[in-house]
BADOTOR-564664 format. One line per field, with one value per residue (C-alpha): residue number from 1; x, y, z; chain. Coordinates in steps of 0.02 Angstrom, whole numbers, plus 50000, padded with zeros to 5 digits. Example, Ala and Ser with C-alpha at 12.3 -4.5 7.8 and 13.67 -1.06 7.14 Angstrom:
BADOTOR-564664
n <- 1;2
c1 <- 50615;50684
c2 <- 49775;49947
c3 <- 50390;50357
chain <- A;A
END
This chain:
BADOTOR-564664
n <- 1;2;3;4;5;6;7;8;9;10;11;12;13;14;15;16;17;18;19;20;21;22;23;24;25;26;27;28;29;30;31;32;33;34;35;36;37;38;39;40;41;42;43;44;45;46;47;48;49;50;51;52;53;54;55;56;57;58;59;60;61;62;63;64;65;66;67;68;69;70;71;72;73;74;75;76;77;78;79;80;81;82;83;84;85;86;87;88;89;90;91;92;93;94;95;96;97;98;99;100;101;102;103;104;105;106;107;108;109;110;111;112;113;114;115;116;117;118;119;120;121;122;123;124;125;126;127;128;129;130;131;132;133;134;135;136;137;138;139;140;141;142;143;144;145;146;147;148;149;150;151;152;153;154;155;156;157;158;159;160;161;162;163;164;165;166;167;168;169;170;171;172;173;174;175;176;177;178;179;180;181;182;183;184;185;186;187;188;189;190;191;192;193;194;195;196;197;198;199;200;201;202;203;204;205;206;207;208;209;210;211;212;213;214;215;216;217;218;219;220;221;222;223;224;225;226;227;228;229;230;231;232;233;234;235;236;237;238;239;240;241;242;243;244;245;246;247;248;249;250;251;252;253;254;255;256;257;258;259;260;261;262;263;264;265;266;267;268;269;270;271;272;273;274;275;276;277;278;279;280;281;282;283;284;285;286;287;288;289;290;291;292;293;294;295;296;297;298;299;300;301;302;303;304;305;306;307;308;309;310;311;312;313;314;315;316;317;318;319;320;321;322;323;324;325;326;327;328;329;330;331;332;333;334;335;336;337;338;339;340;341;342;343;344;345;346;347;348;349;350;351;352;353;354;355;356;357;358;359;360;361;362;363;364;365;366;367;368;369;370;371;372;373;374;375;376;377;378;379;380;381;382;383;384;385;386;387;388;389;390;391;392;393;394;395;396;397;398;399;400;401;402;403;404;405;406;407;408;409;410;411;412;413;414;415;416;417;418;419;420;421;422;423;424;425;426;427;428;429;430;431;432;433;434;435;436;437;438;439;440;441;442;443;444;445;446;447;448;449;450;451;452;453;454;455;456;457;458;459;460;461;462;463;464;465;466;467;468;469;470;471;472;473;474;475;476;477;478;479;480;481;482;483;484;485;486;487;488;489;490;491;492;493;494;495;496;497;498;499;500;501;502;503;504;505;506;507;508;509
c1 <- 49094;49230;49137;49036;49227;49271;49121;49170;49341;49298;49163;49280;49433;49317;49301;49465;49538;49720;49778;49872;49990;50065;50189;50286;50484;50622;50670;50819;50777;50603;50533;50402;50248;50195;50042;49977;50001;49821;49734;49614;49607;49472;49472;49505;49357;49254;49275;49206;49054;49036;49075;48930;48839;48994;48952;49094;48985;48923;48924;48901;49047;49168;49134;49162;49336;49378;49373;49514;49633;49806;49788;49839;49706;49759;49662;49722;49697;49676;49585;49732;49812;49647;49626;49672;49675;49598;49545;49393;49336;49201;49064;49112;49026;49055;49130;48958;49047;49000;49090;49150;48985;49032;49202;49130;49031;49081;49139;49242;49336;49499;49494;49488;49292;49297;49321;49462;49541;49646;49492;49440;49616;49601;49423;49393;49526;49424;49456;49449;49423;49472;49316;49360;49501;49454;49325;49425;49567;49457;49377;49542;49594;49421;49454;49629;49705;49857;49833;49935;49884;49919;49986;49942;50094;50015;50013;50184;50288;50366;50455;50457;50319;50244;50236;50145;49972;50062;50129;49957;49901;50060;50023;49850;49891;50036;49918;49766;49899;49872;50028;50090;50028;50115;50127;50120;50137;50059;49963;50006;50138;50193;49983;49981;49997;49842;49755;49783;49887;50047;50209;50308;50472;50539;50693;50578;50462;50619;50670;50488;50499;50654;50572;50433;50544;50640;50464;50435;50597;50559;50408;50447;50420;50381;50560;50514;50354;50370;50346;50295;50279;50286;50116;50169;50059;50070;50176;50037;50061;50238;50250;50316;50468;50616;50639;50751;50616;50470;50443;50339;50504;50600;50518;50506;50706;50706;50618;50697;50890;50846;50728;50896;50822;50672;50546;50559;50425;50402;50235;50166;49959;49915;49722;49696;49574;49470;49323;49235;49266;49294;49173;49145;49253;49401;49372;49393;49545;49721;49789;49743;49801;49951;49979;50034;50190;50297;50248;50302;50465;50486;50477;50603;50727;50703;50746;50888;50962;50950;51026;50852;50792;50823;50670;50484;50380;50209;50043;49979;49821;49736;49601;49517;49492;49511;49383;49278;49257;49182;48960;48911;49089;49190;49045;49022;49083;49200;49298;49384;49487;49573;49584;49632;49776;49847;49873;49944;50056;50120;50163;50257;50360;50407;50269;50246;50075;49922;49816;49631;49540;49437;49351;49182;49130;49126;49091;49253;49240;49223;49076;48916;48848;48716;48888;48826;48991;49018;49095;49278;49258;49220;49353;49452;49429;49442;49622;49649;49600;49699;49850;50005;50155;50278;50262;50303;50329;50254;50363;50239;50188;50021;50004;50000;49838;49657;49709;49815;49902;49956;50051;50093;50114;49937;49935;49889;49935;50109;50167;50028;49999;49869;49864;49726;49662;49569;49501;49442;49427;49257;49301;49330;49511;49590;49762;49852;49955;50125;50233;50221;50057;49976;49884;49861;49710;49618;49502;49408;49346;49276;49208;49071;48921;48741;48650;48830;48787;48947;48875;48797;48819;48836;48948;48929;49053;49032;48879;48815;48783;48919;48810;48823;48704;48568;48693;48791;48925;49033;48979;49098;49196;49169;49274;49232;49356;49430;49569;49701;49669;49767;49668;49596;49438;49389;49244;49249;49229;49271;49387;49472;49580;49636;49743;49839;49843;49955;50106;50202;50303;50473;50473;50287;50328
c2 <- 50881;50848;50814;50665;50630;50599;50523;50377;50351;50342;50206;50133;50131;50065;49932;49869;49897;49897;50085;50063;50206;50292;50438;50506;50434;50551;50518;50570;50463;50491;50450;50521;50425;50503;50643;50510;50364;50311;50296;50185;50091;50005;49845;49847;49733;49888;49932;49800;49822;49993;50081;49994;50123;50243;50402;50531;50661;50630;50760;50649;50533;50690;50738;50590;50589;50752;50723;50580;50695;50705;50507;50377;50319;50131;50052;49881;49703;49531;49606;49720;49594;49578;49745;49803;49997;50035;50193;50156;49989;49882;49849;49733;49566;49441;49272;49140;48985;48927;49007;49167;49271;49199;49305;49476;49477;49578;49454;49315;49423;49360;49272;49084;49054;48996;48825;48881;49033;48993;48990;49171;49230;49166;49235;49360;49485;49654;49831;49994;50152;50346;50400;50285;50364;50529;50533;50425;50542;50710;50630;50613;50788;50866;50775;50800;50620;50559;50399;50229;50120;49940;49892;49720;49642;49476;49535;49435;49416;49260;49258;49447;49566;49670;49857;49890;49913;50020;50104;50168;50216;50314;50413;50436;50491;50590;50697;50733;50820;50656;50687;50638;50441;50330;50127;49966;49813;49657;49599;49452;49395;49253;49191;49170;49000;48975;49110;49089;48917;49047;49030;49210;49193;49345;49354;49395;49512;49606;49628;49677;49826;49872;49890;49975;50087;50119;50152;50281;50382;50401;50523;50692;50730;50550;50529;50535;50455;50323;50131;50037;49837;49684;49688;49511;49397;49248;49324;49275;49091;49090;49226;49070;49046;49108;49222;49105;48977;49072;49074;49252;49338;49237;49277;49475;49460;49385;49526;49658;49583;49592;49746;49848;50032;50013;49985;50159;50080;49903;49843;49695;49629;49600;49532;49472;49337;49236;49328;49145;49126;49245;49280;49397;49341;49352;49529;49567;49436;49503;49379;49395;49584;49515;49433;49580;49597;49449;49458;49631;49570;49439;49573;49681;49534;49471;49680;49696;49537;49591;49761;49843;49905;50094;50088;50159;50027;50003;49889;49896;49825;49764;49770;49643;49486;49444;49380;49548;49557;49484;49520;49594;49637;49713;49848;49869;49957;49794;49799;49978;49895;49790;49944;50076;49944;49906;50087;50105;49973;50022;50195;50103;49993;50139;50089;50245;50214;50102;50056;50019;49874;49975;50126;50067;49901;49741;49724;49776;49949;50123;50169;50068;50023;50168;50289;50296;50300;50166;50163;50150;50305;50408;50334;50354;50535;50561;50477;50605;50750;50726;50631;50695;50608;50610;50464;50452;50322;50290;50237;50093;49989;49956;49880;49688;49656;49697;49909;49966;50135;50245;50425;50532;50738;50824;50840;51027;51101;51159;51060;50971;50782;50645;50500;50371;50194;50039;49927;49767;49695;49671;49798;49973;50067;50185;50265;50368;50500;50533;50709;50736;50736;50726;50888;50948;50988;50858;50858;50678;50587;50456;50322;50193;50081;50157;50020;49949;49825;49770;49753;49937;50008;50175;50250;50397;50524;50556;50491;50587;50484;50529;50559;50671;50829;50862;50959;50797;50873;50826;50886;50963;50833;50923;50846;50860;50964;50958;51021;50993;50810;50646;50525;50460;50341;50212;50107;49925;49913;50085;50204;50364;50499;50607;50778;50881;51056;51119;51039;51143;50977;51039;50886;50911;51107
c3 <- 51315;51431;51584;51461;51406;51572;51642;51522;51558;51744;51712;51610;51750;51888;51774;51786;51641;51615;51531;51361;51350;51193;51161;51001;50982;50985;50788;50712;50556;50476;50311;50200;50101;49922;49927;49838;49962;49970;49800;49698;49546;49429;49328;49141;49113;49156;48975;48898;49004;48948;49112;49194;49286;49297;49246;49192;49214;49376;49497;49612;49571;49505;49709;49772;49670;49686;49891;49852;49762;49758;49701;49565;49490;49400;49258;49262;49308;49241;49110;49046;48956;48850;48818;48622;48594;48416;48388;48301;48353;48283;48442;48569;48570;48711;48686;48710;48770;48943;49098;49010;49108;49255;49198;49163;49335;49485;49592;49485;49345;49356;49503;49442;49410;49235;49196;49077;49085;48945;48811;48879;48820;48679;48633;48758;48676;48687;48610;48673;48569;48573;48642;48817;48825;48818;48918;49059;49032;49049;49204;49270;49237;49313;49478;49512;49510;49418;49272;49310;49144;49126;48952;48891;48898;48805;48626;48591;48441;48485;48633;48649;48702;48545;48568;48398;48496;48636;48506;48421;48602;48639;48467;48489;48669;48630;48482;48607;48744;48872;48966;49160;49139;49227;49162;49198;49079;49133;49292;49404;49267;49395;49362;49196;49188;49304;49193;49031;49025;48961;49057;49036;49129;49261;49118;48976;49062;49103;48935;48894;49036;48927;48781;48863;48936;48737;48664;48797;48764;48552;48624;48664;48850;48892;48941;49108;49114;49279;49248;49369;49400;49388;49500;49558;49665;49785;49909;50045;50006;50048;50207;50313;50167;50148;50036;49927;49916;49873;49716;49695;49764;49648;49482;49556;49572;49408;49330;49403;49366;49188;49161;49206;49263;49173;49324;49436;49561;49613;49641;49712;49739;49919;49993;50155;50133;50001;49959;49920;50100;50234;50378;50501;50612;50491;50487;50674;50663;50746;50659;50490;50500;50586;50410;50309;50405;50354;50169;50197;50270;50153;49984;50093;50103;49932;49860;49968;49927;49743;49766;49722;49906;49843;49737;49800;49838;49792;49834;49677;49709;49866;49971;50108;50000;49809;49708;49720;49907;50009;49975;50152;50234;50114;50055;50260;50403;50467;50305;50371;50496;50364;50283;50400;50471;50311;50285;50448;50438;50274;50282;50446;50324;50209;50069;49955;49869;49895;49778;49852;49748;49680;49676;49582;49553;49665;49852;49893;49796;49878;49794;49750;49613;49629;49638;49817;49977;50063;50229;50183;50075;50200;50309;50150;50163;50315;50323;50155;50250;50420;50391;50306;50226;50365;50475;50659;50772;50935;51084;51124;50966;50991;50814;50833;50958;50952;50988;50850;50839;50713;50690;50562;50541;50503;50328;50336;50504;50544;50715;50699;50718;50683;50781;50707;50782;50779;50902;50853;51027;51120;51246;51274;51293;51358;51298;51417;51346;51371;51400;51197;51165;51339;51421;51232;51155;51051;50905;50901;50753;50808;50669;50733;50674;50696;50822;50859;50665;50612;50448;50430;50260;50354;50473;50594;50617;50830;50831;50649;50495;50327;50195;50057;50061;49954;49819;49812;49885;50032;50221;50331;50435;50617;50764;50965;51051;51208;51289;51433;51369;51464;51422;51243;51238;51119;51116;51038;50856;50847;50735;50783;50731;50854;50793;50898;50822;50946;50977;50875;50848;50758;50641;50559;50553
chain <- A;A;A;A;A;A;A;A;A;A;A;A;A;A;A;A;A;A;A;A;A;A;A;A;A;A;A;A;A;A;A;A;A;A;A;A;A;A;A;A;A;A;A;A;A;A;A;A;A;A;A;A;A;A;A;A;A;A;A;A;A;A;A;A;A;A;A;A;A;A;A;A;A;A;A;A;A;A;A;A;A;A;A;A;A;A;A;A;A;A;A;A;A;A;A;A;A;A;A;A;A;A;A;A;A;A;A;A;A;A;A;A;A;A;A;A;A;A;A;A;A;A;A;A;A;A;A;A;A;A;A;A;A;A;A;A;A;A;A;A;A;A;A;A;A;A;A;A;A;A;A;A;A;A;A;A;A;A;A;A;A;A;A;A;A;A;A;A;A;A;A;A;A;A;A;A;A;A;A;A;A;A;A;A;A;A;A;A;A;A;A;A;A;A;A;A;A;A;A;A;A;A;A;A;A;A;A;A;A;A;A;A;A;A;A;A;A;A;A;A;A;A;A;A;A;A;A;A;A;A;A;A;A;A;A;A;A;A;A;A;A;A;A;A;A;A;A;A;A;A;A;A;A;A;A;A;A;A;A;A;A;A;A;A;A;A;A;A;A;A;A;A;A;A;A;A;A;A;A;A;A;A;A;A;A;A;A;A;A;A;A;A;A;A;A;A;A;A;A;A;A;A;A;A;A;A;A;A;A;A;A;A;A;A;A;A;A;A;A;A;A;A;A;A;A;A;A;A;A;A;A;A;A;A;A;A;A;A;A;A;A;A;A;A;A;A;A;A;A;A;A;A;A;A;A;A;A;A;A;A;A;A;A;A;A;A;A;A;A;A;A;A;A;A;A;A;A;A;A;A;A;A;A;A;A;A;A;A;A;A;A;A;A;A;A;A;A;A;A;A;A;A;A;A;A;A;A;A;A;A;A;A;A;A;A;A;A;A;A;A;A;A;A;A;A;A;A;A;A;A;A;A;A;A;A;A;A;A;A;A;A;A;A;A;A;A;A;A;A;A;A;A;A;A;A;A;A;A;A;A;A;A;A;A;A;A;A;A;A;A;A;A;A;A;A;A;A;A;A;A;A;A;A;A;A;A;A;A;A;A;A;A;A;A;A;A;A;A;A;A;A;A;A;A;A;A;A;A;A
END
């Protein structure tokens, strides 16, 4: 192995090219994510389509799932503020006027396809019964994953939100033993006008988190059952503002000056691109991952000007475009470096859970339609298995070009430390290593395209296809190993994760 290692990074220095460096910062400040920093969520709407072809009891998908785990797992989205809980409801039958299909299909739910969003609220209202929730609850229990439900916040008595409905949940939940969910009321309040033609101001939804949180209390052991919100969106249209003139930050201020200490984690909805319209070339963009930065900024700015900057922070949903994906990138191998940047990039800024849109269902989702992986599961899992919550800095931040760096502790060896990257460039690199991790040994990952096909809706492992076996289960994620290493090598439109088992580095012990 190391004489091929080396072969390479000779070619590659004859060739002339210029050696990045990296190395570990002395830090006498560090900062932890959640366990649960990267995890998935599903749309509402899923209900009404009767699961589609998501099987509880998979073992296929309860695999899959269980390989996530420790992870939130959020029901929510547009359609959560259409959802009505009745224990016994009468069948579901879909509204017939034109556009509403168009709704209910993978790629347009809630993203602006109908003609009138308005007319789906007001006859696209849907119910949900006990037996979805026990089954979605005992699915969640059997893999391991934590529940983050999104109350309809648009059953209103007047001006106020009404908590009848949420109130016959919280019973029905409370008498079957459903305890540890987390909740959220509302999604993309700040939209509803362009939804559903209803303005709901940042004052009111505050008072509504309050009442929220007052139902809450009345059940025994609920008391401390997290809220978390207002899922605001529109933050990307406004990343060149001021955070006094955009108006997202605004109405997230707004909520969070009157909700009092209702909301214990503030989320807000962040997509690169418009799945209607992104290309290739979007994908390998620095400067569309660039992007996530000063939105990032900008919600920093807007929480500390409101005194609120001591509260976790959450994307609450995202992924590489809205409207579903993008059909033929975001199902592919190119859609992990969106993926594996944002990740990066947040755990960076101090972010303590994202929320991948979704785990089933649209081209953006981490498993197919046919419950089979797609790339950025396994790249999903590999990030679960190798990086820990402690996250490290790197003397030289290679995180704005077309090589992009990452650190963090290993999540299970003592000392140990993960580095992972991404190179979106058309050329290879190499990263020298300094005195902290250089002359260490190494254990590669290495994540690349079979046939070099951007596209592929596989991804090899050092050089092996990620499938699952013929028992459905998971195969063992084996590295290359090599030792006394100076140098690390990565190809173009590759992914890596190199640990360092030995470094014994005080910090990650």
């Amino acid at each position: 192995m190391e004489k091929w290692f080396y072969a390479i990074l000779l070619l590659v220095l004859f060739d002339g090219f210029q050696l990045k460096k990296i190395d570990l910062k002395v830090q006498d400040v560090h900062w932890t994510t959640s366990p649960e920093f990267l995890s998935v969520a599903m749309g509402t709407h899923l209900i009404a389509e009767k699961w589609k072809h998501f099987r509880f009891d998979s073992k296929k998908l309860i695999n899959l799932a269980r390989g996530l785990e420790p992870c939130y797992f959020r029901l929510g989205g547009t359609a959560a503020d259409l959802a009505i809980f009745q224990e016994n409801p009468l069948p579901y039958v879909r509204p017939s006027f034109s556009g509403v299909e168009k709704c209910f299909s993978i790629s347009a739910w809630g993203q602006g396809a109908c003609e009138d969003l308005s007319q789906l609220y007001q006859t696209g209202n849907f119910t949900f019964g006990k037996s979805d929730w026990i089954q979605l609850n005992d699915f969640i229990k059997t893999v391991g994953w934590k529940f983050l439900f999104d109350v309809n916040v648009l059953l209103r008595n007047g001006d106020h939100w009404s908590a009848a409905n949420a109130r016959s949940l919280l019973d029905f939940n409370h008498q079957q033993g459903f305890h540890g969910t987390s909740w959220e009321l509302g999604n993309e309040p700040n939209a509803y006008f362009h939804k559903f033609k209803i303005r709901l101001s940042g004052e009111q939804l505050g008072q509504d988190f309050r009442a929220l949180r007052h139902l809450l209390d009345e059940y025994p052991g609920y008391e401390n059952s997290s809220i978390v919100g207002p899922d605001i969106n529109g933050v990307r249209k406004c990343a060149n503002l001021k955070k006094d003139k955009c108006k997202a930050v605004l109405f997230l201020q707004s909520v969070l000056k009157h909700s009092g200490r209702a909301i214990d984690k503030i989320t807000w909805h962040h997509y690169y691109l418009d799945g209607h319209k992104a290309t290739l070339k979007d994908f390998l963009s620095a400067e569309v991952l660039n992007s996530l930065q000063p939105q990032m900024d900008l919600i920093k700015r807007g929480l500390e000007a409101s005194n609120h900057s001591h509260i976790p922070i959450w994307l609450g949903e995202t992924s590489s475009a809205y409207g579903g994906g993008v059909q033929g990138l975001s199902d592919r191998y190119v859609a992990g470096f969106l993926w594996l940047d944002k990740l990066g990039v947040a755990a960076l800024n101090k972010y303590s859970v994202i929320l991948r849109q979704t785990f089933y269902h649209g081209s953006y989702a981490l498993v197919n339609e046919q419950l089979n992986p797609n790339p950025d599961y396994w790249l999903s899992l590999i990030f679960k298995r190798l990086v820990g919550i402690r996250v490290l800095e790197l003397k030289q931040g290679l995180n704005n070009g077309t090589l992009r760096c990452y650190a963090h502790c290993h999540r299970d060896i003592s000392g140990g430390v993960t580095v992972f990257a991404l190179n979106i460039g058309h050329r290879s690199e190499v990263i020298k290593l300094g005195n902290q991790l250089g002359n260490s040994t190494v254990l590669h990952y290495i994540l690349s395209p079979p046939k070099n096909s951007l596209k592929s809706r596989e991804i090899l492992l050092n050089g092996q296809t990620l499938k699952l076996n013929e028992f459905k289960d998971i195969p063992p994620l084996n590295p290359i190993r090599t030792s006394k290493t100076t140098h690390l090598f990565i190809k173009a439109y590759e992914m890596a994760f190199w640990v360092f088992p030995e470094l014994s580095l005080k910090i990650c012990s």
